[in-house]
C-alpha positions in Angstrom: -19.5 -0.4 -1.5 -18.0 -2.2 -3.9 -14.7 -4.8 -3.0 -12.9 -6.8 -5.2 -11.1 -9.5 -3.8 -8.8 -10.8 -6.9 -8.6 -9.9 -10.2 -7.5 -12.6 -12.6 -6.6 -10.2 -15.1 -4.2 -8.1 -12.7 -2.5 -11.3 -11.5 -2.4 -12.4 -15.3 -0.6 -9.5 -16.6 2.1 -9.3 -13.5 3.0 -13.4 -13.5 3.5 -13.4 -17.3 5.6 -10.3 -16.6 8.3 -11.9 -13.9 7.9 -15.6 -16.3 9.7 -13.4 -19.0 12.2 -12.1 -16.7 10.5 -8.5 -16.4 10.7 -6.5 -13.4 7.7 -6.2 -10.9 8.0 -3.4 -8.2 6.6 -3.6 -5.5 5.6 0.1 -3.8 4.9 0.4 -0.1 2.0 3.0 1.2 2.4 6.4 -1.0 -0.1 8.2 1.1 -0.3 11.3 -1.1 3.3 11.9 -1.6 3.5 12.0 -5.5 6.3 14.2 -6.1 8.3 10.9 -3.6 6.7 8.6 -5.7 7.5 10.0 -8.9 11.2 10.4 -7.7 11.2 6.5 -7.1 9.8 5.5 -10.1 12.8 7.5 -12.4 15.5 5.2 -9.7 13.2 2.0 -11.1 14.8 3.0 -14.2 11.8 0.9 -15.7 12.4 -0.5 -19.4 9.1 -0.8 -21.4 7.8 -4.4 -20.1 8.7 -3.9 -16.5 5.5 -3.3 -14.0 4.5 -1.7 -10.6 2.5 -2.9 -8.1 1.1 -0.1 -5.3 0.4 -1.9 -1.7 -2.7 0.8 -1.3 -3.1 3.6 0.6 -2.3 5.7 -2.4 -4.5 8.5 -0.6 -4.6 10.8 2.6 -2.0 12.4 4.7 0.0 13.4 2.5 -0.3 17.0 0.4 -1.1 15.3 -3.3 -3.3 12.2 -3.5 -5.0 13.4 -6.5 -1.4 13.3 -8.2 -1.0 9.9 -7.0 -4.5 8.5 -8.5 -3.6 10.2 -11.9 0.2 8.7 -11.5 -1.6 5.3 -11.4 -4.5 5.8 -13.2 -2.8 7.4 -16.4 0.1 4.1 -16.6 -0.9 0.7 -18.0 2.0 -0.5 -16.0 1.4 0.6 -12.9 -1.5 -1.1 -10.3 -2.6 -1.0 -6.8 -4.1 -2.7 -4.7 -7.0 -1.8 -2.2 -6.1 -0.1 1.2 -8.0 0.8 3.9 -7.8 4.5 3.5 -9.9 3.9 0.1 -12.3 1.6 1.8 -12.3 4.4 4.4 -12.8 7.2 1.6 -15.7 5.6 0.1 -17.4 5.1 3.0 -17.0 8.5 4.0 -18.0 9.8 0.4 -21.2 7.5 -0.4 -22.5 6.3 3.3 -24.7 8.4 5.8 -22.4 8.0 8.7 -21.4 11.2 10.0 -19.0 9.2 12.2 -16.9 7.8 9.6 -17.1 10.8 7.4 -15.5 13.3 10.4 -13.0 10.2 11.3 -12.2 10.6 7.4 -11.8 14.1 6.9 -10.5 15.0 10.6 -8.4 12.1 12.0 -7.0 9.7 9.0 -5.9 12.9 6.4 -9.4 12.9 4.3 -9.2 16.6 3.9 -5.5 16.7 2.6 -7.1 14.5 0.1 -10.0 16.9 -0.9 -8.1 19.6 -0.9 -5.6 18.2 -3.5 -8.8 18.3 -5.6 -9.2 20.7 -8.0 -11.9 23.3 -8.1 -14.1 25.1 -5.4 -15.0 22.8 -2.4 -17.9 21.5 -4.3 -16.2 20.5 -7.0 -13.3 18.8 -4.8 -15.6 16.8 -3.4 -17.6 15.6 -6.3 -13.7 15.1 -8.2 -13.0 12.8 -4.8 -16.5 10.9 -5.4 -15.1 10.4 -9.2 -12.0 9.0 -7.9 -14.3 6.0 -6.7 -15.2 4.3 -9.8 -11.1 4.0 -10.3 -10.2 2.9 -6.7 -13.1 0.0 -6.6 -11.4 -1.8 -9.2 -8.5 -2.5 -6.6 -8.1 -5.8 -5.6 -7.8 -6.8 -1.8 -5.0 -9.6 -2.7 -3.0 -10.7 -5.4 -1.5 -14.2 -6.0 1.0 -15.2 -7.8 3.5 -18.3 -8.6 5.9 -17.4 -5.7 4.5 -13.9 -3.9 1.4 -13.3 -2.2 0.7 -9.2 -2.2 -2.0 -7.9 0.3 -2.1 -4.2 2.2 -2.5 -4.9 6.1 -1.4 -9.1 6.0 -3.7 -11.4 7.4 -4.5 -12.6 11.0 -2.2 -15.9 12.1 -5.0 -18.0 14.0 -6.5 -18.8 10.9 -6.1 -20.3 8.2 -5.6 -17.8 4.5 -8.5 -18.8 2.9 -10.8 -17.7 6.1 -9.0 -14.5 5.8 -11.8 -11.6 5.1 -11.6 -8.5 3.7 -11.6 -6.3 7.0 -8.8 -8.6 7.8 -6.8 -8.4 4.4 -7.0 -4.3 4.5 -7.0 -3.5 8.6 -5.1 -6.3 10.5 -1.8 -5.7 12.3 -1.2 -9.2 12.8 1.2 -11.0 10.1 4.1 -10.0 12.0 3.2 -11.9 14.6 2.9 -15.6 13.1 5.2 -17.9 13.6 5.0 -20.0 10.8 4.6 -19.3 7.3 1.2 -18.7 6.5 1.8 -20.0 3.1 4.2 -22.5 2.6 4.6 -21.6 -1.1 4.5 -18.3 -1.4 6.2 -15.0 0.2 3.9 -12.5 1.3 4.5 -8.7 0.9 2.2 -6.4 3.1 2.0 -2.6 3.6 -0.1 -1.0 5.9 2.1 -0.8 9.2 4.9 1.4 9.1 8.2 -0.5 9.8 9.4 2.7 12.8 6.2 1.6 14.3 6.7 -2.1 15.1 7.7 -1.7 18.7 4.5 -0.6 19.6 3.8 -4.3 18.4 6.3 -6.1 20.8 8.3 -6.4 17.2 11.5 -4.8 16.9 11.6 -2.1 14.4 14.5 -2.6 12.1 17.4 0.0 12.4 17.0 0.9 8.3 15.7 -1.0 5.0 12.3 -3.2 5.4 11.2 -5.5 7.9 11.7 -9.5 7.2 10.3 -12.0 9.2 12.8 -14.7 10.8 10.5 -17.5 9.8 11.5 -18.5 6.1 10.1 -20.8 3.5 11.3 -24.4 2.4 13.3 -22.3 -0.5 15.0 -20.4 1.8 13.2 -16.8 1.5 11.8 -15.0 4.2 8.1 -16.0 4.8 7.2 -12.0 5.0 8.6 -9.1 3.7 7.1 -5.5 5.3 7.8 -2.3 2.9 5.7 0.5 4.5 8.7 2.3 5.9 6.7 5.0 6.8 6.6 8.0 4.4 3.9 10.2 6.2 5.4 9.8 9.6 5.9 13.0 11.3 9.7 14.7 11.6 12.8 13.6 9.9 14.0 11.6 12.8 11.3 9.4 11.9 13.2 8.9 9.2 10.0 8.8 6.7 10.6 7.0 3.5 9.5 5.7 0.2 10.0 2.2 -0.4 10.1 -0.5 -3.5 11.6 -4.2 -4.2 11.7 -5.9 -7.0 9.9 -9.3 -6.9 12.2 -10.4 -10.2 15.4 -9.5 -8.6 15.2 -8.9 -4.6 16.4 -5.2 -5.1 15.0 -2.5 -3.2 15.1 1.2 -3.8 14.1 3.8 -0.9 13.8 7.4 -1.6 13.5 9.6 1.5 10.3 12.0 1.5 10.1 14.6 -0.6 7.4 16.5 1.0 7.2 18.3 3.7 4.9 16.9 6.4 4.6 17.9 9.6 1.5 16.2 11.6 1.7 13.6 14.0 0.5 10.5 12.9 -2.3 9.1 15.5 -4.5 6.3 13.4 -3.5 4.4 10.4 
């Protein structure tokens, strides 16, 4: 399988963007939910140079993730970066490992995916398997002047640069740390739900995002968590789409949209 872990070109476009005082979303995990994502993107009210960045997991759970690939896919402004439920989808589409396959399509919200697909179940899958080629281009981290952007976070024992992959997309540590992990930088991560944090020994915060009480030399918060969770299961949940701007500090939440009812088990 193919991983990327930066792409020059990505980071490129979005630094120039916020050095000419442009807007830069960032877009917690989407999960399938296009007609939410959509709806936040018209509250962006976005003017022409402005840009968004998706924190991955663009797919599963939710009823539309071929919506969301051709929402990103069919913008020049819009990116993503890698989550583990695209590492988990090609795995389960390319590899011989009935094991991740079933865990794919049976426990982490695979077959909403497929079925999103268009055509007979053949041709869902082989649409899926298409999908690839677009999703393999996602980077695993992006670094810029002032913002570090990465899906899961990265584990606090060790140092940033010994940070791998598995870590970058699967690690439910970051919250954790106790000091900044990069002195220069503010990192935004995805992956971990904001409701869920007590199950962390963290205290979930009441509404908005989660912000870590260890701040940089310029006064920011050292983290910044804005998966707030918009697959989880019932309203009380309260499951929500989530973006801030890296420009300005504002952040927009939209409530979901779809209807979901499934209890979420694995991220």
């Amino acid at each position: 399988m193919i991983s990327i872990h930066r792409d020059n070109s990505v980071e490129k476009s979005l630094q120039n963007c916020l050095d000419k005082e442009n807007s830069v979303w960032a877009v917690g995990d989407i999960h399938g939910c296009n007609e939410t994502f959509n709806s936040l993107i018209e509250s962006m009210k976005l003017k022409q140079n402005d840009k968004i960045i998706c924190m991955g997991d663009l797919v599963d759970r939710g009823p539309n993730s071929h919506g969301v690939l051709k929402t990103v896919f069919s913008n020049k402004n819009i990116y993503s970066l890698k989550g583990n439920h695209e590492q988990i989808m090609d795995e389960a589409l390319t590899g011989d490992n009935k094991n991740i396959t079933d865990f794919w399509i049976h426990k982490i919200g695979g077959l909403q995916t497929l079925e999103s697909m268009p055509g007979s179940k053949t041709e869902k899958l082989q649409r899926a398997k298409k999908w690839l080629k677009f999703t393999r281009t996602f980077p695993s981290e992006i670094v810029l002047k002032k913002f570090r952007l990465v899906h899961a976070g990265f584990r606090e024992d060790i140092p940033i640069s010994k940070n791998t992959e598995k870590d970058r997309l699967r690690s439910r540590r970051i919250f954790l740390t106790d000091v900044p992990l990069d002195p220069k930088r503010q990192i935004i991560v995805g992956h971990t739900p904001v409701q869920l944090l007590d199950d962390y020994g963290v205290n979930s915060p009441n509404q908005g995002i989660w912000k870590s009480k260890i701040f940089l030399s310029d006064g920011r918060h050292a983290i910044k968590m804005i998966d707030t969770g918009v697959i989880l299961a019932g309203r009380n949940q309260n499951p929500k789409l989530t973006a801030i701007n890296l420009l300005s500090g504002q952040i927009i939440q939209i409530p979901r949209i779809e209807q979901y009812k499934e209890d979420i088990t694995t991220m």
